[in-house]
N, C-alpha and C positions, 0 to 999 in steps of 0.2 A: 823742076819738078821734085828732087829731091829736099826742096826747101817744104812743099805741101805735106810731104809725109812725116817729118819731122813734127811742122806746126801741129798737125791729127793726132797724134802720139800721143804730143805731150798733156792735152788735157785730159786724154785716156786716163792718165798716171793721174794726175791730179784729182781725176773724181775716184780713185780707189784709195787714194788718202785718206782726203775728207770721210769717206765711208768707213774707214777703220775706229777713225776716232770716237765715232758716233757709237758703235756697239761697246767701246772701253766706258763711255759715261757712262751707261748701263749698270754695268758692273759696279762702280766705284758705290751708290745706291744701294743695292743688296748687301754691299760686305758693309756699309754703316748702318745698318739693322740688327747685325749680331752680335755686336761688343753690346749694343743695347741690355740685352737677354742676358750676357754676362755681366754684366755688373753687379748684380745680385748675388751671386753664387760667391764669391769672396768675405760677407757677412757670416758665414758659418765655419770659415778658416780657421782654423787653432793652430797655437805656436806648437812649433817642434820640441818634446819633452827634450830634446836631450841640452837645449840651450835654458830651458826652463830648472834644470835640475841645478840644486844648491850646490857649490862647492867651496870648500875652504880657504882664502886664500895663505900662504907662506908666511910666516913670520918676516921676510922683508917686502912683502907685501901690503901685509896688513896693515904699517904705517899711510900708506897710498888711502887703500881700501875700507882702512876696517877690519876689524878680527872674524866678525859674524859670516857664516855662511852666506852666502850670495849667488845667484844664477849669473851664467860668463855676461849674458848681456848688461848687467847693473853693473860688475865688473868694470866693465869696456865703457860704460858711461861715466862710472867714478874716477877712473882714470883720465877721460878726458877732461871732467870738469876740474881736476887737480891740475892738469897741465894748462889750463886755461887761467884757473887762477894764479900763477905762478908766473904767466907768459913763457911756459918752453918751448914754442914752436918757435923752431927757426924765420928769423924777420925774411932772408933773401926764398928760402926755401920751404914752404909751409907744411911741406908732406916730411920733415926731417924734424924728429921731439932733442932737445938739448935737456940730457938729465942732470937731474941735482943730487945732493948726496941719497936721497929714499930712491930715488929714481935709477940710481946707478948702481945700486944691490939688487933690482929687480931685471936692470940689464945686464946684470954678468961684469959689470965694473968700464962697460963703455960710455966714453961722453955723450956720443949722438948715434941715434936708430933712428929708422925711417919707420915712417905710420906702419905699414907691414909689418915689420920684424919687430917691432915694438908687443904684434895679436901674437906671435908666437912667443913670444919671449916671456910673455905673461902669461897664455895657458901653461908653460911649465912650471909656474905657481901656483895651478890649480891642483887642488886633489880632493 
């Protein structure tokens, strides 16, 4: 007998599964309706002045960059596209820049920064 109340049980459980899942597809439905409605709202976004504001960069910068005023984000592009033409990203490690002699007044006189230290190391030749 104790084999019947077992067998009873367990499709108890099994129809309150099935029944959970059912109200979760529900859901899934209404929250892909709302990203909808925001998509839109991102067309009237404006950049943050303060990445937009021109800065000069350093005299051993400027070889990199350029002399002329520049916002940090052209900055940060010019630099990459210089390390790109040059090939200084390390071949084993691609997040680690190998500087050259322009590159190595702008780091403080070391061979190799990582992409990171590389953003800081050149905002302090902004002003």
């Amino acid at each position: 007998m104790a084999t019947a109340k077992k067998s009873t049980a367990a499709p108890a459980k099994k129809a309150a599964t099935k029944a959970a899942p059912a109200k979760k597809a529900a859901a899934p439905a209404k929250a892909a309706a709302k990203p909808a409605a925001k998509k839109a709202e991102p067309a009237a976004r404006k950049p943050n002045a303060a990445f937009m504001k021109e800065m000069t960069p350093s005299a051993q910068l400027s070889p990199v960059v350029g002399a002329s005023p520049l916002p940090r984000t052209e900055v940060t592009k010019k630099v990459w596209e210089y390390i790109k033409k040059h090939n200084l990203q390390d071949a084993a490690n691609r997040r680690m820049i190998n500087a050259d002699d322009k590159l190595k007044a702008v780091f403080g006189g070391k061979a190799q920064v990582s992409m990171f230290e590389m953003t800081k190391l050149i905002s302090d030749h902004l002003s």
